[in-house]
N, C-alpha and C positions, 0 to 999 in steps of 0.2 A: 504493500500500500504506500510506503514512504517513497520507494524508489520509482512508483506510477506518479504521485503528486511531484515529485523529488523531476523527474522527465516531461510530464508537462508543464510546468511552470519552465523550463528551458525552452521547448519548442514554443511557446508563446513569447519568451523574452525574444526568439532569434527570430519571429515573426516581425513581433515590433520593431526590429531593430531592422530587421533587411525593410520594411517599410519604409521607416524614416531614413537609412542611407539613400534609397529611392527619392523622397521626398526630398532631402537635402541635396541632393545632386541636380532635381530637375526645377528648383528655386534657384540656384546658382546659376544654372546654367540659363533660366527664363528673364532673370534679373539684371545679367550680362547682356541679354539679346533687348531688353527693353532699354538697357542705358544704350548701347549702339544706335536702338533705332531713335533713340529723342534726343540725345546729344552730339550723334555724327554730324550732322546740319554745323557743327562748329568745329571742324576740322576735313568736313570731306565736302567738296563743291556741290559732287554732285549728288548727293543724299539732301544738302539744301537747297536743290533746284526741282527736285523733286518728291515733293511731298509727299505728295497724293503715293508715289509707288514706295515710297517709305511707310507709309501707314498701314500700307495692307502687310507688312510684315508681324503687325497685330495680330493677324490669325494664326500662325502657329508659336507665335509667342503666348497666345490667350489658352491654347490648346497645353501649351507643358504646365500653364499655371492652372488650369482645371486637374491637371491628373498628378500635381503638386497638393493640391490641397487635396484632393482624394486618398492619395498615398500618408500624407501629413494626419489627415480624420482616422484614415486605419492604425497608422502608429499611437496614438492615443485615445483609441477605448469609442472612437465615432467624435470626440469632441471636435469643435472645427474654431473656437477660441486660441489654441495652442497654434496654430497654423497661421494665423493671423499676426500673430506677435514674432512669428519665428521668421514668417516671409519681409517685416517691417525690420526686423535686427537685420537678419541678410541683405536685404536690400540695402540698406545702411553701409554697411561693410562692403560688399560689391560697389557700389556709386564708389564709397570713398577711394578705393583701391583703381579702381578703373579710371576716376578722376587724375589721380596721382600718378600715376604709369601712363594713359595716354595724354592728360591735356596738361601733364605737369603742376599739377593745382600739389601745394604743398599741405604738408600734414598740419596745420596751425594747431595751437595748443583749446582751443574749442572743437575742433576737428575728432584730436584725437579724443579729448574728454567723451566727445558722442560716441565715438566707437566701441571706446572701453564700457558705453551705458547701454550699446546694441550687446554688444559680448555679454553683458550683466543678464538681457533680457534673455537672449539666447540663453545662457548656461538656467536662468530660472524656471524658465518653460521646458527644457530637456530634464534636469537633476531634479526636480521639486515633487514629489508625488502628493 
C-alpha cells in the first residue's frame, strides 16, 4: 500500500512537472515571438513598413499562448491564476533580456529591481503550495 501511494504521488509529480517544462518552454518561446513582432518596427525597416503583415504573426503567437496556458492549468490542479502571474514574470524577464541583447537598452538599477520582483513572482507561484 505505501509503495502504491509511495508511486503515485511520483507519476503525478513527473506529470506536473513535464507539464509545466511544457508550459514554460512555450511562454518563452510565445513571449520572445510577441517582443519581435511589437518591437522589431525599431530596428528592422521592414517589419515597420509593414504592419498589417507583422500582425498576422499574432496567430501563431496567440496559438503557443492558448496551449501555454493549457499546459500551465494542467500543471497546477486546473487553476489558471498560477499561469497568469507566471506568463507576467516571464514576460518581464524575456522583454528585459531581449531588450538588452538586441536594442542595447541597459540593465538600470529599477530595471533590475523588477526583474528580481518577476523572479520573486515566478519562484512564489512554482514553490508555494
Amino acid at each position: 500500500y505505501h509503495l502504491n501511494n509511495w508511486t503515485f504521488l511520483n507519476i503525478q509529480h513527473i506529470k506536473h512537472m513535464r507539464n509545466f517544462i511544457i508550459a514554460l518552454i512555450l511562454i518563452i518561446i510565445g513571449q520572445s515571438l510577441a517582443y519581435l513582432q511589437l518591437q522589431s518596427q525599431f530596428f528592422w525597416t521592414w517589419a515597420k513598413n509593414n504592419t498589417l503583415l507583422m500582425s498576422l504573426t499574432g496567430i501563431p503567437i496567440s496559438i503557443l499562448l492558448i496551449y501555454f496556458t493549457k499546459y500551465c492549468a494542467l500543471s497546477f490542479d486546473g487553476q489558471v491564476w498560477p499561469g497568469r502571474l507566471i506568463g507576467f514574470a516571464v514576460g518581464a524577464i524575456v522583454f528585459a533580456l531581449l531588450s538588452h541583447f538586441i536594442m542595447n537598452e541597459p540593465f538600470t538599477p529599477k530595471t533590475i529591481v523588477c526583474l528580481f520582483l518577476a523572479g520573486g513572482i515566478l519562484l512564489i507561484q512554482v514553490l508555494w503550495k
